[in-house]
Structures are given as structure tokens and as C-alpha cells.
C-alpha positions as CSV (number, residue, x, y, z in Angstrom):
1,X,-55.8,11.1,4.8
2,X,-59.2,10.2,5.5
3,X,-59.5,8.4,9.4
4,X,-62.6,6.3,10.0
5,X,-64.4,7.1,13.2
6,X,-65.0,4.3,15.7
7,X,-68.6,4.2,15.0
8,X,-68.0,4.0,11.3
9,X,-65.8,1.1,11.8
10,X,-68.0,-0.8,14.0
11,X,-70.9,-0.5,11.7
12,X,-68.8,-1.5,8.7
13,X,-67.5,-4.6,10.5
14,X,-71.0,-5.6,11.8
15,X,-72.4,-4.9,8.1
16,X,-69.2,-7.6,7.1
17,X,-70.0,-10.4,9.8
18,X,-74.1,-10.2,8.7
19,X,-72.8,-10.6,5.0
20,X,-71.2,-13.4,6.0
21,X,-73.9,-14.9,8.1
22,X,-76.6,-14.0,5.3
23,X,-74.3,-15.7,2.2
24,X,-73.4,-19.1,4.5
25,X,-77.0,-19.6,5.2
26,X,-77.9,-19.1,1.2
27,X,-75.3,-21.5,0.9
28,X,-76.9,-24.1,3.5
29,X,-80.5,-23.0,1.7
30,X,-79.1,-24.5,-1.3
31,X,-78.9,-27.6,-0.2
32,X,-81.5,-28.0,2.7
33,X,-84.0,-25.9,1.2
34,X,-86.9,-26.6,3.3
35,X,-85.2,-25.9,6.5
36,X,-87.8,-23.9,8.5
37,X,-85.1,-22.8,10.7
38,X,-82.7,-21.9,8.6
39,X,-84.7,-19.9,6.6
40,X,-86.1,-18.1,9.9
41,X,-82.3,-17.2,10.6
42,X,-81.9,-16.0,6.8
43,X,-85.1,-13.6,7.1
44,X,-83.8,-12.3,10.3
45,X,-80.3,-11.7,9.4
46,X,-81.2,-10.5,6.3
47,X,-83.4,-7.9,7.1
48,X,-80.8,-6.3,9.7
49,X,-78.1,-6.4,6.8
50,X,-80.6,-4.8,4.5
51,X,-80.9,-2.0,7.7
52,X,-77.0,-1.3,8.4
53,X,-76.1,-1.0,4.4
54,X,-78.9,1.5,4.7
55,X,-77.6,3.4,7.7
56,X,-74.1,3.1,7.0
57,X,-75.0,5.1,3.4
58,X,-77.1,7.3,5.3
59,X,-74.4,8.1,7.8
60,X,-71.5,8.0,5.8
61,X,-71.0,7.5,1.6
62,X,-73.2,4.7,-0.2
63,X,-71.3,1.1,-0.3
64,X,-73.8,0.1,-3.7
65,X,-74.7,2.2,-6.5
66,X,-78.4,1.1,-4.8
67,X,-77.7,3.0,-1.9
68,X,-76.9,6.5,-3.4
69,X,-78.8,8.8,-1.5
70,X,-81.6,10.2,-4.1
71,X,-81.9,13.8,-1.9
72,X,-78.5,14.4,-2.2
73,X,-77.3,17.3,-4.5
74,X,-74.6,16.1,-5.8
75,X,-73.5,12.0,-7.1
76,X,-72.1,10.9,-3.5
77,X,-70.9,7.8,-5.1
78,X,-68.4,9.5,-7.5
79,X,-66.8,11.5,-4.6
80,X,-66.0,9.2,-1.9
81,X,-62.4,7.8,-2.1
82,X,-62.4,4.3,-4.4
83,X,-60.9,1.2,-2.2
84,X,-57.7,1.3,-4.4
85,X,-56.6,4.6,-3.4
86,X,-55.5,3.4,0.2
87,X,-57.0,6.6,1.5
88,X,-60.0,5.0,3.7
């Protein structure tokens, strides 16, 4: 059975809550498109999304077939256990 490490889960759950933050202001960008402010926040929280997806794959296994590691010798993404396994 595969145990996520602290660190592993805090950086998951952080890399959830800025999804979140990142979808409900494209939502609100929708609508309010020239929001200055809003769009500010989206930048921001976007970019440090963009920077845990790529250290969480860096530290750990890739969560997008956009984040397999290209210096890796072997396909990373094929080995690491699939959600629907209930290992991790």
C-alpha cells in the first residue's frame, strides 16, 4: 500500500484549493470581464498553480500527461498507481 508523506499531501491539497480559486475567478471573468482586479487575482493565482503542478510532478509522479518529466527514463505516467485502484 502506497502512504502519502505529509509534504506530499499538503502540496496536493494546496495545488486543489488554487484549482479552485483559479476556476471561480474564470468563472467571475466570464461575466465581469474587465475587472482589473479580478484578473490581477487570476494572474497571481494562476501562476503559483502553474508552479505547484510543476513541483508536485517534479517531486512526486506527473498529475497531467503535460507534466511527464521529459528526462526521465522510463514513462512515469504509466507506472504510478491510477486513482481507481484505491492504492494512493
Amino acid at each position: 500500500m502506497c502512504e502519502m508523506s505529509m509534504e506530499q499531501k499538503r502540496l496536493l491539497y494546496n495545488i486543489q484549493v488554487l484549482n479552485f480559486a483559479v476556476y471561480d475567478l474564470t468563472l467571475y471573468l466570464d461575466t465581469h470581464s474587465y475587472d482589473k482586479e479580478a484578473l490581477k487575482y487570476y494572474n497571481h493565482y494562476n501562476a503559483l498553480l502553474k508552479q505547484s503542478v510543476e513541483e508536485y510532478s517534479m517531486l512526486y509522479e506527473p498529475l497531467t500527461l503535460r507534466h511527464v518529466n521529459k528526462n526521465d527514463n522510463c514513462f512515469k505516467w504509466a507506472l504510478a498507481p491510477w486513482p481507481w485502484e484505491g492504492v494512493c
